[in-house]
TISE-403745 format. One record per residue (C-alpha): residue in three letters; residue number from 1; x, y, z. Coordinates in Angstrom, 2 decimals. Each point is the difference from the previous one (the first is absolute). Example, Ala and Ser with C-alpha at 12.3 -4.5 7.8 and 13.67 -1.06 7.14 Angstrom:
BEGIN
<r><romar>ALA</romar><lomi>1</lomi><x>12.30</x><y>-4.50</y><z>7.80</z></r>
<r><romar>SER</romar><lomi>2</lomi><x>1.37</x><y>3.44</y><z>-0.66</z></r>
END
This chain:
BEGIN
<r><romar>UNK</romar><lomi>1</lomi><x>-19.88</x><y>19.61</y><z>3.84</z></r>
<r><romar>UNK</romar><lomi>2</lomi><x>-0.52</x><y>-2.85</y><z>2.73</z></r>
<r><romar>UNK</romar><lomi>3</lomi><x>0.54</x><y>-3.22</y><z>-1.45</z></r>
<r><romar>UNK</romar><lomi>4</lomi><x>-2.73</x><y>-3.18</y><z>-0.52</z></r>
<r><romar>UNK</romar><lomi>5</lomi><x>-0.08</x><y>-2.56</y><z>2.72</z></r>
<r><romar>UNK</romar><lomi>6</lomi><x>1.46</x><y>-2.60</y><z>-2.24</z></r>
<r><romar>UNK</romar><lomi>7</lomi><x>3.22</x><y>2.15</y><z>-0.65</z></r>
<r><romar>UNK</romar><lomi>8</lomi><x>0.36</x><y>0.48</y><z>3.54</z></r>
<r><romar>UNK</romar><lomi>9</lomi><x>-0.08</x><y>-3.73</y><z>0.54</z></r>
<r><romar>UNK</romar><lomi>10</lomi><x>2.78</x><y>-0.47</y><z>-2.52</z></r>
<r><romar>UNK</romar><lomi>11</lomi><x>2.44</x><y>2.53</y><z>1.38</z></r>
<r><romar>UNK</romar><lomi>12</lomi><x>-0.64</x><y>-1.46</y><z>3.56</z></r>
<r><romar>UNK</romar><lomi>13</lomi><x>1.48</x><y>-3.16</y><z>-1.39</z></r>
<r><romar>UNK</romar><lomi>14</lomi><x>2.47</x><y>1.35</y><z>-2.13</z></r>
<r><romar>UNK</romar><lomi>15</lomi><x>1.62</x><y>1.93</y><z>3.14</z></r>
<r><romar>UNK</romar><lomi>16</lomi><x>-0.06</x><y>-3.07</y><z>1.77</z></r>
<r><romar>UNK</romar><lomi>17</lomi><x>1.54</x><y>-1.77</y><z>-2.58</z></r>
<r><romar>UNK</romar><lomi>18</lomi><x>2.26</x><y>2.30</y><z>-0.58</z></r>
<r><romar>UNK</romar><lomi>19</lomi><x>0.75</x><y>0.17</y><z>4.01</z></r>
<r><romar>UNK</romar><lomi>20</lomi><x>0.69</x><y>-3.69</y><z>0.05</z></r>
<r><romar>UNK</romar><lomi>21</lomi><x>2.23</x><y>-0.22</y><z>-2.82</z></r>
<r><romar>UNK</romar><lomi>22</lomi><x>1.53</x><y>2.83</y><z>1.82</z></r>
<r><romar>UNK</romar><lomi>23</lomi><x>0.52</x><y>-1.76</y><z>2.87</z></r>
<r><romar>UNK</romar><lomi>24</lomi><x>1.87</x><y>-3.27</y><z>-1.39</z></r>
<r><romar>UNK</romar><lomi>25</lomi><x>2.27</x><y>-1.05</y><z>2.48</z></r>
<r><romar>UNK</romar><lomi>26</lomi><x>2.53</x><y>-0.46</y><z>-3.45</z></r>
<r><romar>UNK</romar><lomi>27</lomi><x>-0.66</x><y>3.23</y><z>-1.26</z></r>
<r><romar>UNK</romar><lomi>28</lomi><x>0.48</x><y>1.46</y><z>3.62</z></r>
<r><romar>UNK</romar><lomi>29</lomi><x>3.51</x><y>-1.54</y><z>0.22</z></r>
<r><romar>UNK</romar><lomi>30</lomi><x>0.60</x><y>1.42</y><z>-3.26</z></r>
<r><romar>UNK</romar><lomi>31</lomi><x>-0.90</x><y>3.29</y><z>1.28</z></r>
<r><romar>UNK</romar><lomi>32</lomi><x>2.73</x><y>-0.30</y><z>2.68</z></r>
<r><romar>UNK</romar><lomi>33</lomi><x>2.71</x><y>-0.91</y><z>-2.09</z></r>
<r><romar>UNK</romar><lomi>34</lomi><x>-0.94</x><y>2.94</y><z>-2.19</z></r>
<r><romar>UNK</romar><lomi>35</lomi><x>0.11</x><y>2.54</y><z>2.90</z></r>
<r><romar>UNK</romar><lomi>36</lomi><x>3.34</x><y>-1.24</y><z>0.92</z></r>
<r><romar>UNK</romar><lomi>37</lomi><x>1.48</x><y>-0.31</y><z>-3.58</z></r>
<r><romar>UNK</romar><lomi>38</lomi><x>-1.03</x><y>4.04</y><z>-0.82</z></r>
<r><romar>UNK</romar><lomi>39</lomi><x>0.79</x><y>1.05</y><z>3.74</z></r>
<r><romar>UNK</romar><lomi>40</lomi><x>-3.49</x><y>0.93</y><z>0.60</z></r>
<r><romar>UNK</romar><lomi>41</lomi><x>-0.77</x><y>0.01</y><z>3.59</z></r>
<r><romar>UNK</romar><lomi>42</lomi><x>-3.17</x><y>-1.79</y><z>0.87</z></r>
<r><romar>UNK</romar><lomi>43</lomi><x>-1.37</x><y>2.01</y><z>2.34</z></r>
<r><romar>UNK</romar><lomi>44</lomi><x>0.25</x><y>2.86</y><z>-2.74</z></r>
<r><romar>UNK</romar><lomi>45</lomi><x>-3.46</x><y>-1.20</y><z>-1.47</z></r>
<r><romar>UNK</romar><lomi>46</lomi><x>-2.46</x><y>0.20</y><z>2.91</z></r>
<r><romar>UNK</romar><lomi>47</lomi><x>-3.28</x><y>-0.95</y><z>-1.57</z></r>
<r><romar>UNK</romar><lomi>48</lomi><x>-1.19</x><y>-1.68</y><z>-3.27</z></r>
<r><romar>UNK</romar><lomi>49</lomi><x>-3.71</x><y>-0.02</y><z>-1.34</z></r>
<r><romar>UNK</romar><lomi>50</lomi><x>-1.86</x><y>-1.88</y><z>-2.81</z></r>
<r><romar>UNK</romar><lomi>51</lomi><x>-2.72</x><y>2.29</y><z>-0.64</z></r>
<r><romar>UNK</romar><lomi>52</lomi><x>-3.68</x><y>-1.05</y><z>-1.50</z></r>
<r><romar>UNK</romar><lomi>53</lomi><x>-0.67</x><y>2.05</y><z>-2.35</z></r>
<r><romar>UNK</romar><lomi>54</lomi><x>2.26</x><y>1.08</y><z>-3.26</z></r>
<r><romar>UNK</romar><lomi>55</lomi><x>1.51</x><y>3.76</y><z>-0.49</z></r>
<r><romar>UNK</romar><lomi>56</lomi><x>0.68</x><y>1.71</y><z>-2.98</z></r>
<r><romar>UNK</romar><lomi>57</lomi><x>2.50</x><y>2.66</y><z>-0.75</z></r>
<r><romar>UNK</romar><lomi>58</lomi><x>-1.52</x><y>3.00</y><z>-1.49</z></r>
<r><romar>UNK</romar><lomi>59</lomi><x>1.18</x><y>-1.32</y><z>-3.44</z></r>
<r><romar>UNK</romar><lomi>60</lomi><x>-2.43</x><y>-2.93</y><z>0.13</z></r>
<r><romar>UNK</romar><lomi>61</lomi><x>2.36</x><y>-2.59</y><z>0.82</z></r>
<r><romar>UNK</romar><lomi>62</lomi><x>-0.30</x><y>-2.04</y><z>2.95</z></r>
<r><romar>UNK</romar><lomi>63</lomi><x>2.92</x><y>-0.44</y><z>2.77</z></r>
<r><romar>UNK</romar><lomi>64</lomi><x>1.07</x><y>-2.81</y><z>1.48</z></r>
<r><romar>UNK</romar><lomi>65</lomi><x>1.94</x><y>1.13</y><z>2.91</z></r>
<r><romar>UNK</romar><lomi>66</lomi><x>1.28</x><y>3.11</y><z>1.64</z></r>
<r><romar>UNK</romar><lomi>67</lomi><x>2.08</x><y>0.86</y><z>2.80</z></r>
<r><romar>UNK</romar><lomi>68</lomi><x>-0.38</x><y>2.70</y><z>2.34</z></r>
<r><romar>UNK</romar><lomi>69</lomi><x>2.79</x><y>1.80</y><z>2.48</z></r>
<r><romar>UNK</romar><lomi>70</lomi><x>2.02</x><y>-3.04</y><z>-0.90</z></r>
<r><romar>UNK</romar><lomi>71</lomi><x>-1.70</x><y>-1.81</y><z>2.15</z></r>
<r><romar>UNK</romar><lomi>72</lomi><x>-3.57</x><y>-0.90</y><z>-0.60</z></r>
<r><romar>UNK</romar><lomi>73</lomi><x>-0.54</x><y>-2.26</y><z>-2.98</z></r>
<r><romar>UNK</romar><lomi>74</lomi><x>-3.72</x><y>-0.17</y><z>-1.02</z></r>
<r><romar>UNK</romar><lomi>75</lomi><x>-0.88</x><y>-2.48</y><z>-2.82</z></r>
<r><romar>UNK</romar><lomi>76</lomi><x>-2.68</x><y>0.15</y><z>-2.15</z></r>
<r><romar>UNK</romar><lomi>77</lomi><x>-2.04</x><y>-2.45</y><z>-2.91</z></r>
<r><romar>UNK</romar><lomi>78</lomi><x>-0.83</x><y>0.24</y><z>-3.70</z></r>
<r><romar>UNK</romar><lomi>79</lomi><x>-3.35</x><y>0.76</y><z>-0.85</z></r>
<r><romar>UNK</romar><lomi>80</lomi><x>-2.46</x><y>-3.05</y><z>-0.11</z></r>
<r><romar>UNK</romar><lomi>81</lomi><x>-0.31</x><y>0.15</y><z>-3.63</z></r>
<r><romar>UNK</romar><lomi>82</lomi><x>3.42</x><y>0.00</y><z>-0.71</z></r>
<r><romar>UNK</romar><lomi>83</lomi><x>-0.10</x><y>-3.10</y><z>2.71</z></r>
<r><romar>UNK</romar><lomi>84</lomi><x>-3.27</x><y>-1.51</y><z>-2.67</z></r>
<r><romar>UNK</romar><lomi>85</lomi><x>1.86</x><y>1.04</y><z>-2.61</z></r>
<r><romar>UNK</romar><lomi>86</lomi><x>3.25</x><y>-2.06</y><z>0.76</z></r>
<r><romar>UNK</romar><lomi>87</lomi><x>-1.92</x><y>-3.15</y><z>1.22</z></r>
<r><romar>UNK</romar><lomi>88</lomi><x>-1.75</x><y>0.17</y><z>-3.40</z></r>
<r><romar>UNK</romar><lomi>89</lomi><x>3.28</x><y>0.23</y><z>-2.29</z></r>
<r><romar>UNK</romar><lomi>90</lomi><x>2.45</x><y>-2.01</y><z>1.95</z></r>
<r><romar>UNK</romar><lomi>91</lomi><x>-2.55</x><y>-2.30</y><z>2.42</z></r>
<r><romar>UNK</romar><lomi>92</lomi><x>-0.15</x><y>-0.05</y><z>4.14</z></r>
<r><romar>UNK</romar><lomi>93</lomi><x>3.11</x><y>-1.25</y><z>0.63</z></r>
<r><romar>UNK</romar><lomi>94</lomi><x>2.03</x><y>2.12</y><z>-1.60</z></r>
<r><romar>UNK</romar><lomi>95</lomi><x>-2.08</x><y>2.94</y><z>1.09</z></r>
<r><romar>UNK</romar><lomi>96</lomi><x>0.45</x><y>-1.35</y><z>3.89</z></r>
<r><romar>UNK</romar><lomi>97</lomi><x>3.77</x><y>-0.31</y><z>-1.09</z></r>
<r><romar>UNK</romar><lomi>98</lomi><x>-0.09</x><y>3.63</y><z>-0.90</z></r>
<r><romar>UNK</romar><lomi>99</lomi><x>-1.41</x><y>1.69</y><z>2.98</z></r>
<r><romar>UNK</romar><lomi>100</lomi><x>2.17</x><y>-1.86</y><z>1.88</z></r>
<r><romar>UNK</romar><lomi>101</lomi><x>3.06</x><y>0.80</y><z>-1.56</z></r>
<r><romar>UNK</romar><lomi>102</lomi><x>-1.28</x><y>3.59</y><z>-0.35</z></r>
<r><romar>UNK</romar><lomi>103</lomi><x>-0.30</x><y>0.22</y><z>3.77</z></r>
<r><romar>UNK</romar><lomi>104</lomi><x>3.99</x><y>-1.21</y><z>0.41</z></r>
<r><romar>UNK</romar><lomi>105</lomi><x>1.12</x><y>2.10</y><z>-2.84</z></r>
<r><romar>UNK</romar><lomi>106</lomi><x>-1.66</x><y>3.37</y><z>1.57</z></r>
<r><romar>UNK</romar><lomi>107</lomi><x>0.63</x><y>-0.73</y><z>3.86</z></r>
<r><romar>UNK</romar><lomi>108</lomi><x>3.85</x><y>-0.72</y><z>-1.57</z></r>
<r><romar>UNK</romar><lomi>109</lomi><x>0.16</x><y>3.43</y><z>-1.92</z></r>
<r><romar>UNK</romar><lomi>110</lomi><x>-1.40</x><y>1.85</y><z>2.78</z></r>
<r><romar>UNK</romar><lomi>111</lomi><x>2.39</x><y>-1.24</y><z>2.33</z></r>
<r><romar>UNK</romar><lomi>112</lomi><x>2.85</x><y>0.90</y><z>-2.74</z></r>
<r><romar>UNK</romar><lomi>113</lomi><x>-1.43</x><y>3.35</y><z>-0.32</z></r>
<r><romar>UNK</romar><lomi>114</lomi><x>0.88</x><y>0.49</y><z>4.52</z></r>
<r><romar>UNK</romar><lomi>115</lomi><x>3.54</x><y>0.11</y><z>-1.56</z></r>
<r><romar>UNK</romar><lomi>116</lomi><x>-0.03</x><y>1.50</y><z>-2.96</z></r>
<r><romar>UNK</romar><lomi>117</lomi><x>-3.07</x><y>2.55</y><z>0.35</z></r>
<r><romar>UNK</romar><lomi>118</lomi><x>0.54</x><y>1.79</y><z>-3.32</z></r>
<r><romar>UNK</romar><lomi>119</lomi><x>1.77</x><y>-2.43</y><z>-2.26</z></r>
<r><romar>UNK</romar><lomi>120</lomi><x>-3.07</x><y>-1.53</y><z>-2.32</z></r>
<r><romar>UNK</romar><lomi>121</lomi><x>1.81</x><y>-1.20</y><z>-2.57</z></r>
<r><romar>UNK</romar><lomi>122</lomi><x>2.90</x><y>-2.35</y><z>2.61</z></r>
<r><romar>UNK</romar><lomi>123</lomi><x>-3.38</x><y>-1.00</y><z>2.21</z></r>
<r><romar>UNK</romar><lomi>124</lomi><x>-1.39</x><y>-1.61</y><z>-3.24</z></r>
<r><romar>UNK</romar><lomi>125</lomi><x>3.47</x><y>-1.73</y><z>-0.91</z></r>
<r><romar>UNK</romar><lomi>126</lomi><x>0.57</x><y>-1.34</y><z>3.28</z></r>
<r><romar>UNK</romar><lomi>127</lomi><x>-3.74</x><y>-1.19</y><z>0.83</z></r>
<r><romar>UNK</romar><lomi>128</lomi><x>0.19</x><y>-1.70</y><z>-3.20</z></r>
<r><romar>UNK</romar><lomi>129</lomi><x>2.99</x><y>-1.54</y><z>1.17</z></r>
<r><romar>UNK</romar><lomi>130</lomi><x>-1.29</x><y>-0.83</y><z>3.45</z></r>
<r><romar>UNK</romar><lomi>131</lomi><x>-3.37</x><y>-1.18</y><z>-1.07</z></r>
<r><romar>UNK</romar><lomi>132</lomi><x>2.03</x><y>-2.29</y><z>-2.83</z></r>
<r><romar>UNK</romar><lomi>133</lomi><x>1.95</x><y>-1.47</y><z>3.08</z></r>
<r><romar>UNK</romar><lomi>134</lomi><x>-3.26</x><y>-0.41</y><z>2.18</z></r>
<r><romar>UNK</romar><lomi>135</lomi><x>-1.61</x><y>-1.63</y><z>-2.81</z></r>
<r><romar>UNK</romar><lomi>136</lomi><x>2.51</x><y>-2.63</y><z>-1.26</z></r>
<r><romar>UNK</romar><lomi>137</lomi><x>0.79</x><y>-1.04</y><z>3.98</z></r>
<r><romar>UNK</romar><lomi>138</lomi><x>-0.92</x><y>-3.59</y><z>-0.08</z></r>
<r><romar>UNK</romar><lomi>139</lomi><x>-2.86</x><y>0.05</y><z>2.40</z></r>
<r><romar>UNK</romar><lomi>140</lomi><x>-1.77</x><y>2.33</y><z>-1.94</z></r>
<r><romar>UNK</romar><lomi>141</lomi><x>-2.72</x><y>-0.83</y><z>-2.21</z></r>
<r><romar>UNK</romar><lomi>142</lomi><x>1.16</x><y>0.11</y><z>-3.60</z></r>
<r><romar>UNK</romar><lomi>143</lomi><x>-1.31</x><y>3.05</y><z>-1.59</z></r>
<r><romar>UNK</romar><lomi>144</lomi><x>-1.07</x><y>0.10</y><z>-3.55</z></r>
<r><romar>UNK</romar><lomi>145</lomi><x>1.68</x><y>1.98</y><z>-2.18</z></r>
<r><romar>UNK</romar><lomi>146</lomi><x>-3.08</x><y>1.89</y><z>-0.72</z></r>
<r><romar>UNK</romar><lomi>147</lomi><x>-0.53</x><y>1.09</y><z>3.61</z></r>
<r><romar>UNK</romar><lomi>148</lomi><x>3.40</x><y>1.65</y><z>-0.50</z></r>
<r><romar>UNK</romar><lomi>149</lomi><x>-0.26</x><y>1.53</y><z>-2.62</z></r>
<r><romar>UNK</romar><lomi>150</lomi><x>-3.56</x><y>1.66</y><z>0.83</z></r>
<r><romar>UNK</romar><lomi>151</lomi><x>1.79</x><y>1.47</y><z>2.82</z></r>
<r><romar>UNK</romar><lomi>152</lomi><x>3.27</x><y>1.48</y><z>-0.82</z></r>
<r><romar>UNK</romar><lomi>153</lomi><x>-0.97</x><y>0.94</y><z>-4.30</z></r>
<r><romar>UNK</romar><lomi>154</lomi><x>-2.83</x><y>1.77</y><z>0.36</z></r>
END
C-alpha cells in the first residue's frame, strides 16, 4: 500500500533528522571511543543507512535497527502516528528529544551487536549502559526522563 504524499513528506524529514543527529560531531567522537573501548575495529562496519520508511516484523512490531553480515547497519523510524501520537502526549520537544535519542540508542546497539552477533540480552545491558554514558556527557542536551524511559521500558 503506497503511502499519501503528506507521509512521505514526514519521513523525508524524519531521515534527515535522524541523519543529522546522526552525524553530531559529539556523538561521532563518542562513537570512536566506543569502538576502541569494545575492540571493535572500525572498518568492520562498512556502511550505515537511515531508511524512510518504517518495517515491521511479522509480529506487528516495528524495528528500529538491524544489522546485516556484521557490517551493514540500516536504521529505520516509528510509524508517523506513533510520531503524532508522542507529540500529542508528551509535546514537540520531547518527541524531537526522542527520535533523536532513538537514532543514538539503535546506531549504538547495532554497532554492539558487530561484536556480540547473538547475545540479545548483553547488547541491551550494555547499550543501555552506553547510551546512559552518551546521554549524561556534558555537551549533550539533557534528556527528559520521559524520553528514556519511552525508549528502553517499552
Amino acid at each position: 500500500m503506497p503511502f499519501p504524499n503528506r507521509h512521505i513528506s514526514f519521513y523525508r524529514k524524519y531521515a534527515s533528522f535522524v541523519a543529522k543527529a546522526l552525524g553530531k560531531p559529539l556523538f561521532q567522537s563518542f562513537l570512536s571511543w566506543l569502538l576502541k573501548r569494545e575492540n571493535i575495529d572500525k572498518d568492520s562496519i562498512q556502511d550505515i543507512q537511515v531508511r524512510i520508511f518504517p518495517f515491521h516484523k511479522e509480529n506487528g512490531n516495528s524495528l528500529a535497527g538491524k544489522i546485516i553480515n556484521k557490517c551493514k547497519i540500516i536504521i529505520f523510524p516509528k510509524s508517523a502516528k506513533f510520531y503524532r501520537e508522542l507529540v500529542a502526549k508528551h509535546g514537540s520537544e520531547i518527541a524531537h528529544s526522542y527520535v533523536k535519542s532513538r537514532a543514538w540508542a539503535t546506531l549504538i546497539h547495532e554497532i554492539l551487536h558487530s561484536k556480540y552477533s547473538s547475545d540479545e540480552e548483553r547488547v541491551r545491558r550494555l547499550t543501555e549502559r552506553y547510551f546512559n554514558i552518551y546521554a549524561r556527557s556534558e555537551k549533550t542536551e539533557d534528556l527528559e526522563s520521559v524520553v528514556f524511559e519511552i525508549l528502553f521500558k517499552q
